[in-house]
C-alpha positions as CSV (number, residue, x, y, z in Angstrom):
1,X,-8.9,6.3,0.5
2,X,-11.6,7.6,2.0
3,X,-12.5,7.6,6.0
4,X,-14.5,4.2,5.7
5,X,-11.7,2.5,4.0
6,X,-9.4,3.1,6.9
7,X,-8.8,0.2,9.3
8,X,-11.1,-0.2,11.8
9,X,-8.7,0.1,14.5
10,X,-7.5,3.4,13.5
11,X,-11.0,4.7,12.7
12,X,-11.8,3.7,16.4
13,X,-8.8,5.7,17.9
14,X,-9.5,9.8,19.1
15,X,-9.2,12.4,16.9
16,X,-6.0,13.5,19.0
17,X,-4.1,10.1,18.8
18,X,-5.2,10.0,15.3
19,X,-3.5,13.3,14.4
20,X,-0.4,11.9,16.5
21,X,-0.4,9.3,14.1
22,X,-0.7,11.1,10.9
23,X,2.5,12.9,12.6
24,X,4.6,9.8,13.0
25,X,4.1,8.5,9.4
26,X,4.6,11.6,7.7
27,X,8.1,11.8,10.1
28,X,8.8,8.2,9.1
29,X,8.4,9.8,4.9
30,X,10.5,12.5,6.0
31,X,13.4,10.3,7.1
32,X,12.9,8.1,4.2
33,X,12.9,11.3,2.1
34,X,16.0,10.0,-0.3
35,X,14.1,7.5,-1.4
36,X,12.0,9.5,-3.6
37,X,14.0,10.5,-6.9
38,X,12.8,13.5,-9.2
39,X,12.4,12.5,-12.9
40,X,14.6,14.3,-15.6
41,X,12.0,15.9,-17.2
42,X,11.1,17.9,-13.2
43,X,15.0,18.4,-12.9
44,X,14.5,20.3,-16.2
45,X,11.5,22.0,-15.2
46,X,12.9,23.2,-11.7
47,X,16.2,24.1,-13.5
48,X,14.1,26.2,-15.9
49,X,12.4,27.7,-13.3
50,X,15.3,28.6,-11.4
51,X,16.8,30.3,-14.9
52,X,14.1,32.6,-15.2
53,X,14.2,33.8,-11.7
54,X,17.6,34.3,-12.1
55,X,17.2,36.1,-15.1
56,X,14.5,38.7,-14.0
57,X,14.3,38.2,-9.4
58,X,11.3,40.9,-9.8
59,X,9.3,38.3,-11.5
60,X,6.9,36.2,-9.6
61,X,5.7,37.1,-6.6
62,X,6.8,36.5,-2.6
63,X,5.2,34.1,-0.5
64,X,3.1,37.1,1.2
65,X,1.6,38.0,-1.9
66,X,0.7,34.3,-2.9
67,X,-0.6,33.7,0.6
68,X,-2.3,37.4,0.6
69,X,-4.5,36.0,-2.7
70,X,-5.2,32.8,-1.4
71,X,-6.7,34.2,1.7
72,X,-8.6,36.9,-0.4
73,X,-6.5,40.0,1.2
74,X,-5.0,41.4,-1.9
Protein backbone atom coordinates (compact mmCIF):
# COMPACT_ATOMS: atom_id res chain seq x y z
CA UNK A 1 0.00 0.00 0.00
CA UNK A 2 1.54 2.96 -0.64
CA UNK A 3 0.99 6.45 1.26
CA UNK A 4 -1.84 7.64 -1.24
CA UNK A 5 -3.71 4.48 -0.78
CA UNK A 6 -4.08 5.04 2.93
CA UNK A 7 -7.44 6.50 4.13
CA UNK A 8 -7.80 9.86 3.94
CA UNK A 9 -8.49 10.30 7.49
CA UNK A 10 -5.39 8.75 8.55
CA UNK A 11 -3.25 10.50 5.88
CA UNK A 12 -4.81 13.74 7.39
CA UNK A 13 -3.67 12.94 11.10
CA UNK A 14 0.20 14.33 12.43
CA UNK A 15 3.06 12.46 11.90
CA UNK A 16 3.07 11.91 15.85
CA UNK A 17 -0.57 10.43 16.17
CA UNK A 18 0.16 8.58 13.14
CA UNK A 19 3.28 6.81 14.62
CA UNK A 20 0.92 6.27 17.83
CA UNK A 21 -1.15 4.47 15.65
CA UNK A 22 1.16 2.27 13.81
CA UNK A 23 1.96 1.46 17.77
CA UNK A 24 -1.53 0.34 18.67
CA UNK A 25 -1.95 -2.00 15.63
CA UNK A 26 1.23 -3.63 15.71
CA UNK A 27 0.27 -4.14 19.91
CA UNK A 28 -3.18 -5.34 18.72
CA UNK A 29 -0.74 -8.20 16.18
CA UNK A 30 1.27 -8.77 19.14
CA UNK A 31 -1.62 -9.92 21.36
CA UNK A 32 -3.16 -11.76 18.51
CA UNK A 33 0.32 -13.31 17.98
CA UNK A 34 -1.11 -17.18 18.37
CA UNK A 35 -2.99 -16.72 15.61
CA UNK A 36 -0.19 -17.00 13.29
CA UNK A 37 0.97 -20.82 12.86
CA UNK A 38 4.45 -21.61 11.28
CA UNK A 39 4.21 -24.10 8.37
CA UNK A 40 6.05 -27.65 8.67
CA UNK A 41 8.39 -27.03 6.24
CA UNK A 42 9.79 -23.47 8.73
CA UNK A 43 9.39 -25.93 11.82
CA UNK A 44 11.95 -27.99 9.85
CA UNK A 45 14.02 -25.24 8.80
CA UNK A 46 14.24 -23.60 12.36
CA UNK A 47 14.83 -27.11 13.76
CA UNK A 48 17.70 -27.45 11.29
CA UNK A 49 19.00 -24.43 12.12
CA UNK A 50 18.95 -24.91 15.64
CA UNK A 51 20.94 -28.45 14.98
CA UNK A 52 23.75 -26.98 13.45
CA UNK A 53 24.21 -24.34 16.07
CA UNK A 54 24.09 -26.92 18.38
CA UNK A 55 26.48 -28.90 16.70
CA UNK A 56 29.26 -26.30 16.13
CA UNK A 57 28.03 -22.66 18.81
CA UNK A 58 31.29 -21.04 17.09
CA UNK A 59 29.51 -20.98 13.90
CA UNK A 60 27.58 -17.90 12.85
CA UNK A 61 28.19 -14.91 14.15
CA UNK A 62 26.64 -12.63 17.32
CA UNK A 63 24.23 -10.03 16.89
CA UNK A 64 27.21 -7.33 17.27
CA UNK A 65 28.97 -8.62 14.41
CA UNK A 66 25.74 -8.81 12.20
CA UNK A 67 24.78 -5.34 13.32
CA UNK A 68 28.68 -4.15 13.05
CA UNK A 69 28.38 -5.22 8.99
CA UNK A 70 25.20 -3.78 8.42
CA UNK A 71 26.30 -0.43 9.78
CA UNK A 72 29.63 -0.77 7.75
CA UNK A 73 31.91 -0.94 11.16
CA UNK A 74 33.55 -4.30 10.57
Amino acid sequence: MTSSALPSDIRELPVLERVALIKQIWESIVEDEAAFQLTDAQKAELDQRLARRSSDPRRGSTWDEVKGRILGES
